[in-house]
C-alpha positions as CSV (number, residue, x, y, z in Angstrom):
1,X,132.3,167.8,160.7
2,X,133.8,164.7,162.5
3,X,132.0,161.1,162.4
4,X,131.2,161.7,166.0
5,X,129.3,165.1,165.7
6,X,127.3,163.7,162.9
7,X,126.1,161.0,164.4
8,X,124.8,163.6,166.7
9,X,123.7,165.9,164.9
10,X,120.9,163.4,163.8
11,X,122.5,162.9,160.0
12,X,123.5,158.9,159.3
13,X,127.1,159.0,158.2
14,X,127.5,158.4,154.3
15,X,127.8,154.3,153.6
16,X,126.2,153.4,156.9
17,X,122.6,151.7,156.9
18,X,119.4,153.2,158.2
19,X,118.7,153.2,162.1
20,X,115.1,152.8,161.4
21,X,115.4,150.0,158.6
22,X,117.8,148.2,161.2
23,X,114.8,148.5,163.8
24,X,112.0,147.7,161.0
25,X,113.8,144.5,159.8
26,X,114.8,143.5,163.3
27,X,110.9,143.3,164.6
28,X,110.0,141.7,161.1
29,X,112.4,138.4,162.3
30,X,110.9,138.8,165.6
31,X,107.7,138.6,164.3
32,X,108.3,136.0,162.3
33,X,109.9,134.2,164.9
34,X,107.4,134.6,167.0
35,X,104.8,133.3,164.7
36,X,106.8,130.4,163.7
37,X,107.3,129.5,167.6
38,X,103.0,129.5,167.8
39,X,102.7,127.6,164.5
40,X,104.9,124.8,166.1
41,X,103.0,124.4,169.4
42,X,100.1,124.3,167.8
43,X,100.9,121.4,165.1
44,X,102.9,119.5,168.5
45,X,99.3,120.0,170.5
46,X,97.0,118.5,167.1
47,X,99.9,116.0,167.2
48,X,99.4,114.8,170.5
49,X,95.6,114.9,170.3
50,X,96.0,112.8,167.3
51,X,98.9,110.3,169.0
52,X,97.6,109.9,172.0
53,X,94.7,107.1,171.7
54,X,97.5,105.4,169.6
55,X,100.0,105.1,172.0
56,X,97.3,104.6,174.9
57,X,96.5,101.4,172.5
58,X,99.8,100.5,172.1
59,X,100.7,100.6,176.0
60,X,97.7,98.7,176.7
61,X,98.3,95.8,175.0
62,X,101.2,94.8,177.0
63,X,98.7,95.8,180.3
64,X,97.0,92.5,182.1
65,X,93.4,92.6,181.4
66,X,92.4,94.3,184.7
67,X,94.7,97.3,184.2
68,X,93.2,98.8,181.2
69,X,90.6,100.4,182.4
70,X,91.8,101.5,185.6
71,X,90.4,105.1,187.1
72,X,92.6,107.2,187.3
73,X,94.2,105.9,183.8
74,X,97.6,104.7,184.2
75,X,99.7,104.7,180.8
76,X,102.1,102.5,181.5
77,X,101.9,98.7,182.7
78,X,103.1,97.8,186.1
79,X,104.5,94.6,184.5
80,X,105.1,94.4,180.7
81,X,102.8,91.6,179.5
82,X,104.3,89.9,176.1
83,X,103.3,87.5,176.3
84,X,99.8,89.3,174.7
85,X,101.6,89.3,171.3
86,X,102.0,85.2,171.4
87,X,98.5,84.5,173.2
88,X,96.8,86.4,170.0
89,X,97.9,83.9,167.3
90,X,96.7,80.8,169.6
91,X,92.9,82.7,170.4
92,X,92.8,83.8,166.5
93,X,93.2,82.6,163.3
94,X,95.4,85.8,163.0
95,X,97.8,84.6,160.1
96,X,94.9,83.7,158.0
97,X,93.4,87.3,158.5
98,X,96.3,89.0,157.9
99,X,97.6,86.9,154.6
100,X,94.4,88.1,153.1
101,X,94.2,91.2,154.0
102,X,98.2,91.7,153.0
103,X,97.5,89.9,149.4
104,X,94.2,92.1,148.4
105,X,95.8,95.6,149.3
106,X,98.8,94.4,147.2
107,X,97.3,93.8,144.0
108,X,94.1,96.2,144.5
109,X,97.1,98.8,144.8
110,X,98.9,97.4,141.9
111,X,96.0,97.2,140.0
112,X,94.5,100.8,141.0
113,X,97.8,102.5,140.2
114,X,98.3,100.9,136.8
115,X,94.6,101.7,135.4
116,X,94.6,105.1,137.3
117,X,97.9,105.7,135.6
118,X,96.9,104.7,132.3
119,X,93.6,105.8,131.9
120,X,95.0,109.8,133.4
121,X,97.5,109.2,130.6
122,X,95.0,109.2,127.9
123,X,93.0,111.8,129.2
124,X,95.9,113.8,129.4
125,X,97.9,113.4,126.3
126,X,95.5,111.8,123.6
127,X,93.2,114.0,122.2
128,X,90.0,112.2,120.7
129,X,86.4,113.5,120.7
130,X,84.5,114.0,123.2
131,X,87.3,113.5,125.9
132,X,87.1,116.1,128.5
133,X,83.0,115.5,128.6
134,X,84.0,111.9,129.2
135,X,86.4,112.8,131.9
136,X,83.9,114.9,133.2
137,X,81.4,111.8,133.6
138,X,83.9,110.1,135.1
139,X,85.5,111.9,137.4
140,X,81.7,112.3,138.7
141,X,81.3,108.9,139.7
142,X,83.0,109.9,142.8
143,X,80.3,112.3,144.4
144,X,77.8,109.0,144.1
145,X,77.8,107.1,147.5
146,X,78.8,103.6,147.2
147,X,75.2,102.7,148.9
148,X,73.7,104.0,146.5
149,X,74.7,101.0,143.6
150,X,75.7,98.4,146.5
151,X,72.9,96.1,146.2
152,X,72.9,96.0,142.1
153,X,76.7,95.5,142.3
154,X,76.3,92.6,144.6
155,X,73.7,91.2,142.5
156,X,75.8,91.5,139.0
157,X,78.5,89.7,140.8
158,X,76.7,87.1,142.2
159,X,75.1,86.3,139.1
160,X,78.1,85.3,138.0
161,X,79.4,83.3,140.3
162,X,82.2,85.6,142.5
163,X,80.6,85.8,145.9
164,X,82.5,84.8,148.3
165,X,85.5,85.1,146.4
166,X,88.6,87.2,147.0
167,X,88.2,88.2,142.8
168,X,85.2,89.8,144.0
169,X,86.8,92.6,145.8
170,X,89.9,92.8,143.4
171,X,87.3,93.7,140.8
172,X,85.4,95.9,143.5
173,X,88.1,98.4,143.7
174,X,90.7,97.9,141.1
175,X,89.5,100.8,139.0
176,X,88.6,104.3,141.1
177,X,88.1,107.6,139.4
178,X,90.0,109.5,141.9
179,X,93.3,107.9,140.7
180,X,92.2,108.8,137.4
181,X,92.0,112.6,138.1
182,X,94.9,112.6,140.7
183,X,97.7,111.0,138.4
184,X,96.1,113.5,135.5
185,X,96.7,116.5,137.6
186,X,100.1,115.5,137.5
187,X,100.3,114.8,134.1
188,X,98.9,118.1,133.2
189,X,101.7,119.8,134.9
190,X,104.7,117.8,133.0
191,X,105.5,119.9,129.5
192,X,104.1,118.4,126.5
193,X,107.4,118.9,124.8
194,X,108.5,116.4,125.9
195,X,106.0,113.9,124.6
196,X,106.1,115.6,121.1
197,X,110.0,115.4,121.1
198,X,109.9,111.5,122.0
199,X,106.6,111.1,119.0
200,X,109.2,113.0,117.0
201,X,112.2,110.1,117.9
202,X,109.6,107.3,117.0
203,X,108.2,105.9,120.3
204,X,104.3,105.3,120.6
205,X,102.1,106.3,122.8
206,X,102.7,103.1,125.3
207,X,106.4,103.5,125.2
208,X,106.1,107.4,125.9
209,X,104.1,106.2,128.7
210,X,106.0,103.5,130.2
211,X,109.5,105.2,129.6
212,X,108.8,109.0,130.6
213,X,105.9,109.1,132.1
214,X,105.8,106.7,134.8
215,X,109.6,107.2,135.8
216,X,108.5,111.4,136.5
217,X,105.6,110.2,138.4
218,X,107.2,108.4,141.0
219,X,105.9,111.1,143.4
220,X,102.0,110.6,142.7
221,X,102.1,107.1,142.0
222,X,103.3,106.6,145.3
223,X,100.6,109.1,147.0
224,X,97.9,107.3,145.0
225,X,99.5,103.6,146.6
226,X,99.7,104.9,149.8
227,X,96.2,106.3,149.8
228,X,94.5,103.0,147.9
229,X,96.8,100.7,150.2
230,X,95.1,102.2,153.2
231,X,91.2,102.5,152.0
232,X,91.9,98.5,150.9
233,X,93.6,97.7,154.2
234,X,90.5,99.4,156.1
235,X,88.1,98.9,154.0
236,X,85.7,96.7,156.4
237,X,81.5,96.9,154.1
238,X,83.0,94.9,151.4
239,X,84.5,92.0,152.8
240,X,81.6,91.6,155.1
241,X,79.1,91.7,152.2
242,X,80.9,89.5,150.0
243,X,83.3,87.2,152.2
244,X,81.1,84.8,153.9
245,X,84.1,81.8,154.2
246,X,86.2,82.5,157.1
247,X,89.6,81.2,155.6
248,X,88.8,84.4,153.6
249,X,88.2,87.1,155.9
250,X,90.3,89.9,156.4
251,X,91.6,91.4,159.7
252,X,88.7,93.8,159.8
253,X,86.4,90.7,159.8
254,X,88.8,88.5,162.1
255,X,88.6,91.4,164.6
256,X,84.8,91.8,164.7
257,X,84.7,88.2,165.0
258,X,87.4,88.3,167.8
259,X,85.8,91.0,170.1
260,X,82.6,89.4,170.0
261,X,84.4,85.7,171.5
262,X,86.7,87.7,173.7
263,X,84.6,90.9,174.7
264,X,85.6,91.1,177.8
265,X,89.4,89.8,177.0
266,X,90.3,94.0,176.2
267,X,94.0,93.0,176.6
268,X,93.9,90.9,173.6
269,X,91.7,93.0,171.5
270,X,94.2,95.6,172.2
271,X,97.1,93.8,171.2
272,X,94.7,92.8,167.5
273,X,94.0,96.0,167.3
274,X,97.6,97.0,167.2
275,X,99.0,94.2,164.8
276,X,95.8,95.5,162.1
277,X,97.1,99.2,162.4
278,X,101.0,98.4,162.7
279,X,101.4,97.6,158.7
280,X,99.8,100.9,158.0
281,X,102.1,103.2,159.8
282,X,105.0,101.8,158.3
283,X,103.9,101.8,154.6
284,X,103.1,106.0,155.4
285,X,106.3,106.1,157.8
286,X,108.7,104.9,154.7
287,X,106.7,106.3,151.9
288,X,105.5,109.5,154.0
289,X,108.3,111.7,152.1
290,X,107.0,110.5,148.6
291,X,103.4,110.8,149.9
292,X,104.1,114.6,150.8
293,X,106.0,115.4,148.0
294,X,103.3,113.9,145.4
295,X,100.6,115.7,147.1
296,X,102.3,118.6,147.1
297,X,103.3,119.2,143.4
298,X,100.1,117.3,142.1
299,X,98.6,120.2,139.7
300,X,101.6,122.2,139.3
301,X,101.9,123.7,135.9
302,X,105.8,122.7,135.1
């Protein structure tokens, strides 16, 4: 029988694949296709409902003062004021805030990440008694509301004499139990070989740390910056509580300050606005891939 009258005959010539799995696999892609297509106009939509007050913000502060709130809303300036960005340091003591601000993130950050780093370390790889009921405590620190010990916490610092410092909110937030628990998630999922084999070549516990550990963790330390960098930046009860001085108070405070001399000024508290929130997007925008990637593989077993 020739190739021809076996194809019609209904019988798939020998070597030659499946009509029906061709079909099969070829709505499979579409489907997929398809799906993918509706995934990405949905996560484009959430993106532009996110985005949008941003860049409304951000085109308003280069709007004159009586074009903000115009009806119907007009996103772009007739005339680009920017002049906004220059008038902001003279009404403000704008440098002030924002050196403060920039120097307690820094070393809250620093600080956060190297106790959250070393403390996960020992509840990870040093056994002692008593450690996982001890983690357990810990780690459960962070379900209690920071209302509930504000008051006593104030009080124990004023006692001694760091009210109205900037120490006071170093100390505040230089320790957190969720670095703890994230950096030990991802300690959990690196092999303990390799901490026996370097025990076996002679280096302690500190050097194992500093030498193996940290340089693997790259990923998480950086999600755990990122995310402490942020909370510090924003952080806005804490300053107010203990930062009474005001060649101490952060942009948070300089803001609040600022809308309530200029509250009807909206072109200048846009333009404030945007210099407190402009640091923040570019710490995630350069350290986004490290942020992802940390949160991501963060209790993997490896």
């Amino acid at each position: 029988m020739s190739t021809e009258q076996t194809v019609r005959a209904g019988v798939p010539e020998r070597g030659a694949p499946p009509v029906r799995a061709k079909s099969r696999s070829s709505q499979r892609s579409a489907r997929h296709f398809a799906g993918r297509c509706i995934q990405y106009v949905f996560l484009l939509a959430l993106s532009a409902f996110v985005l949008l007050p941003f860049a409304w913000m951000l085109l308003s502060s280069f709007k004159k003062n009586n074009e903000i709130f115009t009806s119907p809303i007009t996103w772009f300036p007739e005339e680009w004021q920017w002049h906004n960005y220059v008038d902001i340091w003279a009404k403000s003591d704008m440098t002030t805030w924002l050196g403060n601000t920039v120097l307690l993130a820094v070393v809250v950050t620093f600080l956060q990440v190297f106790t959250g780093s070393f403390a996960a370390y020992g509840f990870s790889r040093i056994r002692f008694p008593g450690r996982d009921f001890l983690f357990i405590v810990y780690i459960g620190t962070i379900s209690v509301p920071w209302q509930a010990y504000m008051i006593p916490q104030f009080k124990m610092l004023s006692s001694v004499g760091l009210s109205d410092t900037r120490l006071s909110i170093i100390l505040l937030q230089a320790f957190g139990a969720f670095g703890v628990f994230l950096m030990k998630q991802f300690y959990d999922s690196i092999p303990e070989e390799l901490s026996e084999a370097a025990r076996i070549d002679g280096l302690s516990e500190y050097k194992i740390y500093y030498k193996i550990m940290l340089p693997l963790s790259v990923p998480s330390i950086a999600s755990l910056a990122i995310i402490t960098f942020t909370n510090t930046w924003n952080d806005y009860m804490g300053p107010l509580i203990y930062l009474r001085s005001p060649d101490l108070w952060t942009i948070q405070l300089g803001l609040k300050t600022f809308i309530g001399q200029y509250n009807a000024d909206y072109a200048a508290i846009m333009t404030g606005s945007v210099l407190s929130v402009l640091p923040i997007a570019i710490v995630f925008v350069f350290g986004q891939r490290y942020f992802v990637q940390g949160i991501a593989t963060t209790g993997m077993k490896g």
